[in-house]
C-alpha positions, -999 to 999 in steps of 0.1 A, spaced: -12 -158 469 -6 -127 453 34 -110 443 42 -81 458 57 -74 427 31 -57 408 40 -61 371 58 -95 373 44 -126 362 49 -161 376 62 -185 351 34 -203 341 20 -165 333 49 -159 313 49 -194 287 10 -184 284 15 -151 265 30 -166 235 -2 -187 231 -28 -160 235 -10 -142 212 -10 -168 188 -49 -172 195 -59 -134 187 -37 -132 155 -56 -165 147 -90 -146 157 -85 -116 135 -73 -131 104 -107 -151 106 -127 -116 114 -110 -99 85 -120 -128 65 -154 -127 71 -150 -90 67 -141 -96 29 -163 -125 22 -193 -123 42 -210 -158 55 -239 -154 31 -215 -148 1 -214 -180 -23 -177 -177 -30 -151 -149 -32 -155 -123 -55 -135 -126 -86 -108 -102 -95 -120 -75 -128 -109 -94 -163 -78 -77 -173 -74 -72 -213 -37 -58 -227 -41 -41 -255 -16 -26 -278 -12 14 -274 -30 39 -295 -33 78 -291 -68 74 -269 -46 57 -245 -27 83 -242 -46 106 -208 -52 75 -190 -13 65 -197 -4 98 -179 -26 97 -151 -11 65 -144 23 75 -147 13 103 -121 -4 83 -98 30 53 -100 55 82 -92 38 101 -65 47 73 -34 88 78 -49 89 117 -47 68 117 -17 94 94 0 125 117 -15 105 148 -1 104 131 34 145 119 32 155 153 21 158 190 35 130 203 17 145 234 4 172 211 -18 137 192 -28 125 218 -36 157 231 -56 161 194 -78 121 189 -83 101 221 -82 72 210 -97 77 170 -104 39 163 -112 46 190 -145 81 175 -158 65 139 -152 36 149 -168 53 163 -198 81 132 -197 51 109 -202 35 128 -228 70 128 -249 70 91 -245 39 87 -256 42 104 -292 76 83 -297 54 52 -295 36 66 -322 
């Protein structure tokens, strides 16, 4: 027999969302598995080999790119939480003063 109440759902309706939930979430973790580690892969790939090396002045480009690339979520955020004209006002041109900040730390490790 059917509600007349469109929308509502009888209880046993209701107790059965939980589990199909459950049963999708379950469903695409397993399809974004496969997605990253196809069926005819042997194993998972293995992360690159990471080497730490002391710092020396050919270092010194990729250091600042990095530096850059770290910082640019943080001012994005403190553009988005401010009134842009006091942004604006307190970093006018962030990517330069970091830029230049990293390059002074740089030749002190020298």
């Amino acid at each position: 027999m059917r509600s007349r109440y469109r929308g509502r759902r009888s209880g046993a309706q209701r107790s059965a969302q939980p589990e199909r939930t459950r049963v999708w979430e379950e469903y695409l973790e397993v399809l974004l598995y496969f997605k990253r580690f196809p069926p005819g892969a042997r194993e998972a790939p293995q992360p690159l080999a990471m080497q730490i090396e002391p710092y020396t002045p050919h270092h010194r480009d990729a250091v600042i790119h990095l530096s850059l690339r770290a910082w640019a979520p943080v001012f994005d955020s403190l553009q988005k939480a401010m009134d842009l004209e006091v942004y604006r006002e307190f970093y006018p041109n962030w990517r330069a003063s970091q830029q230049k900040a990293s390059a002074l730390r740089c030749y002190e490790v020298q």
